[in-house]
C-alpha positions, 0 to 999 in steps of 0.5 A, spaced: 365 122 113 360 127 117 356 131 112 351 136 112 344 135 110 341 141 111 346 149 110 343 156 111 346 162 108 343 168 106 345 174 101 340 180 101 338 179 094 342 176 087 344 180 082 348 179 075 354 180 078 361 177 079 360 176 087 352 172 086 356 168 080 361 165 087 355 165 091 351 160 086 357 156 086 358 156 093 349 153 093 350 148 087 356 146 091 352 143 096 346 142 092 350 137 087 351 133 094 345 132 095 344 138 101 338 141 103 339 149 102 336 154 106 337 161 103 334 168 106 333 174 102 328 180 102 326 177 094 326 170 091 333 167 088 333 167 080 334 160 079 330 153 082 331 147 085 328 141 089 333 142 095 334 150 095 329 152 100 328 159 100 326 164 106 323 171 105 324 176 109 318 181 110 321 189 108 316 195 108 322 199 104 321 198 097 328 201 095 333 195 096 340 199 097 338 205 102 341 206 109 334 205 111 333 199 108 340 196 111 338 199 117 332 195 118 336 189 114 341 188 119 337 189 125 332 183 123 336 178 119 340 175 125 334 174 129 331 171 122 337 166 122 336 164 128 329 163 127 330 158 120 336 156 123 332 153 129 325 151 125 330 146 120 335 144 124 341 147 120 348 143 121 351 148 117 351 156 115 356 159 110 356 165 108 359 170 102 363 176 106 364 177 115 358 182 115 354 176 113 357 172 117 356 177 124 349 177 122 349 169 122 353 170 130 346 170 134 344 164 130 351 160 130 351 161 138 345 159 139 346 152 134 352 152 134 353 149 127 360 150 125 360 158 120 363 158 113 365 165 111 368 167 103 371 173 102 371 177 096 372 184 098 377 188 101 375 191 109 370 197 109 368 196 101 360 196 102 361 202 106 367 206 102 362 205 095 356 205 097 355 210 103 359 216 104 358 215 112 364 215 116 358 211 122 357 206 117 364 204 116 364 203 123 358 200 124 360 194 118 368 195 122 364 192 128 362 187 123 367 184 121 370 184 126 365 180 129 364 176 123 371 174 123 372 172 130 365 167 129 368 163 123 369 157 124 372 158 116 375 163 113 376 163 105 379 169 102 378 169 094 384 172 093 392 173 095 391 181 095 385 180 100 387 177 104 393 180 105 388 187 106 384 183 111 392 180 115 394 187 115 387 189 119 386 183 123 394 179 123 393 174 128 385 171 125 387 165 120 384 167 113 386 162 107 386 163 100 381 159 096 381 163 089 376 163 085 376 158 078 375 160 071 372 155 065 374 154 058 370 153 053 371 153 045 370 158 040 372 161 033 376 167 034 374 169 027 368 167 027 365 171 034 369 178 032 365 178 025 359 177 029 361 183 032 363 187 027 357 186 023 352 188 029 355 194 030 356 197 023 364 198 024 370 197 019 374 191 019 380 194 021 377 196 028 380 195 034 376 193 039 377 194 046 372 190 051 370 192 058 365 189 063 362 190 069 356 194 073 357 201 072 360 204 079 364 208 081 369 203 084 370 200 077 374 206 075 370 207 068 372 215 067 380 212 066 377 207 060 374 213 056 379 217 058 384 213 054 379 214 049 380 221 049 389 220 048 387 214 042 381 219 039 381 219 031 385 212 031 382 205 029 380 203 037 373 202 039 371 201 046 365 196 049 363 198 056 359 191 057 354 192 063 349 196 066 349 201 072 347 207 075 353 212 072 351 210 065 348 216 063 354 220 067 359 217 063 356 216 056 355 224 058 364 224 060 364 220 052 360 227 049 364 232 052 371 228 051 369 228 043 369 220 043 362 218 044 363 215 036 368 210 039 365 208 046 360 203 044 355 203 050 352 196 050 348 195 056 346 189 059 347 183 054 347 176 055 352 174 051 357 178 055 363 172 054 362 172 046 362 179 045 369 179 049 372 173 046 370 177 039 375 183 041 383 184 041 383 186 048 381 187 055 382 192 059 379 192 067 381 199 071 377 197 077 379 201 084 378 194 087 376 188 087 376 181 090 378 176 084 372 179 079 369 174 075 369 178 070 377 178 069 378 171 070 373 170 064 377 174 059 383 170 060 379 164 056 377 169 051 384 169 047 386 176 048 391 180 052 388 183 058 390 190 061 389 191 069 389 196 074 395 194 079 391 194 084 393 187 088 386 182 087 387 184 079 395 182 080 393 175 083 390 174 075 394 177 071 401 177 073 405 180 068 408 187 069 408 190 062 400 188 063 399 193 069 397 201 070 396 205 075 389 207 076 390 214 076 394 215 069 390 214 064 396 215 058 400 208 061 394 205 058 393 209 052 400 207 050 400 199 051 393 200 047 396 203 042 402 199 041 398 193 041 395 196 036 401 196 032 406 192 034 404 184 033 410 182 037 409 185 043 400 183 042 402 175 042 407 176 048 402 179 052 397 174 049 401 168 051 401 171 057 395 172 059 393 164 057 399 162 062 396 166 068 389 163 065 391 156 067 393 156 074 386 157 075 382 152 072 380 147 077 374 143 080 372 149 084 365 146 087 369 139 089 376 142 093 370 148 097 366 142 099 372 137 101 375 143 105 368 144 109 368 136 110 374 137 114 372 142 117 365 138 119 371 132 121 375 137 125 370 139 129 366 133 131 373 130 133 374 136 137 
């Protein structure tokens, strides 16, 4: 079997959030066979190894997330992807989403390396969510296209996204590859107290968790929304995570009377053992590819409560765990009656552990035989 020594990828820079978690196991994917990683990036990666060569790209724009700065980035990134590709003699590009995979384009052309690209997001995510400019939603709509029609491999982390992208793009083959969840050991009991006891709260709380970067798309008003119909009862909502609308949403808390019940716990490291020490998780995102995040609640031995948005409905397949994104007072009522209703909390728990099991397989070995056999197939071609 032919395999790659050197690949190349690129991610302008990485960030604690669910998309860079894949990303990294997609590196130590072919770091652990002894590749050679070629990155690119305008900052330094947070993590280091022997075989993972960075590549910084020079930027006069200090912010990293305004129009200028990605107008510059996507001018100069594929002629520096085509330059790092030629100085190393990469056998291989594989990329996070058809955007990048459009900027790897003149690269791949030139080279002639075979191009994997992962699909994480919905089509026009960037666009809808970081910028309200309908120019640049045609701009990253070319791109896709473009990135699309240059993938050698297209690996779509979800069912829902890939559906979203056939509707736009029926005749491109797109397989699903979803994303992997771990499990590991701990004490229930033990991880609640933890919790109970740093934040001075009574035993009889019920603790409801959430995680994520404070962004519009993850539909945070919904969750202290629910709050405000459940105010005076025993539930506590953690909002793990930190973002731009903190100080927005912590001022919606204010001004809905339940900023006593919404614990704002910014950025922590210990994100899984917060939630595992809560009764219930609850993500209302407005979209999503298969997040992380969700799939990581499901190892903590609590019922999770989702959006029915397609990507959040690939984990969570049990409808009675489902509401719409827009109606705050579907949540509330499940809230409350796992709150009192103890029959109905173990159902909604021995669900959530059955959807958790589809998911746990070796991610890294099945994603590197799936880019052996593309490697085979093309050189047999």
């Amino acid at each position: 079997m032919q395999t790659p020594k050197k690949v190349l990828t690129i991610y302008f820079k990485f960030k604690p959030d669910g998309f860079c978690k894949r990303f990294r196991l997609m590196i130590e994917a072919f770091l652990d066979q002894g590749c050679q990683v070629h990155y690119i990036a305008v900052e330094p990666y947070p993590f280091e190894h022997k075989n993972l060569i960075p590549h910084i790209m020079p930027t006069p724009m200090k912010s990293r997330e305004s129009l200028a700065f990605w107008s510059y980035f996507f001018a100069v990134a594929p002629w520096h992807l085509l330059w790092v590709s030629l100085r190393n003699r990469v056998e291989l590009i594989s990329v996070g989403s058809p955007l990048y995979a459009c900027l790897s384009g003149i690269a791949k052309l030139v080279t002639r390396v075979p191009l994997v690209t992962f699909i994480f997001i919905t089509p026009n995510s960037v666009a809808q969510w970081r910028f309200d400019y309908i120019l640049y939603e045609k701009i990253e709509t070319l791109m896709d296209k473009l990135g699309l029609r240059w993938s050698d491999l297209l690996l779509a982390n979800s069912w829902g996204a890939q559906s979203a992208w056939k509707k736009v793009y029926p005749s491109t083959p797109i397989e699903v590859f979803p994303n992997n969840v771990e499990e590991h050991p701990f004490e229930k009991k033990k991880q609640r107290q933890k919790i109970l006891n740093e934040f001075s709260l009574p035993k009889d709380r019920f603790l409801i968790s959430h995680s994520g970067v404070l962004l519009k798309r993850k539909n945070h008003d919904c969750l202290i929304q629910t709050m405000a119909l459940l105010k005076g009862s025993r539930a506590v909502l953690f909002i793990i995570g930190q973002g731009p609308r903190r100080n927005e949403l912590q001022s919606t808390a204010e001004s809905l009377g339940v900023a006593d019940q919404i614990i704002f716990t910014g950025y922590r490291k210990d994100v899984i053992e917060l939630i595992q020490g809560t009764d219930v998780f609850a993500f209302p995102s407005f979209a999503e590819g298969m997040a992380e995040s969700l799939l990581e609640a499901t190892t903590c031995q609590l019922p999770c409560l989702v959006s029915s948005i397609p990507e959040n409905m690939d984990v969570i397949s049990n409808t009675e765990q489902h509401f719409p994104t827009d109606q705050p007072a579907v949540l509330a009522q499940k809230v409350e009656r796992l709150m009192n209703d103890k029959e109905y909390y173990q159902r909604l728990l021995a669900a959530t552990q059955k959807d958790k099991n589809r998911f746990i397989f070796d991610w890294k070995g099945r994603f590197y035989e799936k880019v052996l056999s593309l490697l085979n197939n093309s050189q047999r071609a």
